[in-house]
Steps between C-alpha positions, in 0.01 A plus 500: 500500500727187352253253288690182546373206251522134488498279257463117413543256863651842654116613451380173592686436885411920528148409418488843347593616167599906620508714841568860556749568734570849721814686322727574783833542312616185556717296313424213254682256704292614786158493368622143312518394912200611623332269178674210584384525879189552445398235183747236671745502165799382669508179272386690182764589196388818321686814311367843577397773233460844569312700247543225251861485537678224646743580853766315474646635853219553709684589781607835378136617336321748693132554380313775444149575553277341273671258386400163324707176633431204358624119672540310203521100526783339307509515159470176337507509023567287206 
């Protein structure tokens, strides 16, 4: 199983905070996708965390089961 997380108005349009999804050796770009389709993010901006660690080239990343990704709304400081 992937536990995919959301945070901030990522959690808010998803109108869920964390799901489980079935492992099936995909890739991070692929599971990223099948998120998007289904919570209707096309207009969202987000960065994407695996295990606590920021991907800077998604498309590349393959997961592995049990892994934690996190959608992460922009960062905004002062």
């Amino acid at each position: 199983m992937i536990t995919v997380k959301y945070f901030g108005a990522i959690a808010a349009q998803a109108n869920v905070a964390e799901e489980m999804v079935l492992f099936a050796e995909q890739s991070l770009v692929d599971l990223i996708q099948a998120v998007i389709t289904k919570h209707n993010f096309d207009t969202v901006s987000y960065s994407v965390a695996v295990n606590h660690e920021l991907i800077q080239d998604v498309a590349t990343y393959d997961l592995q089961s049990n892994d934690v990704v996190a959608l992460l709304p922009p960062f905004a400081g002062g």
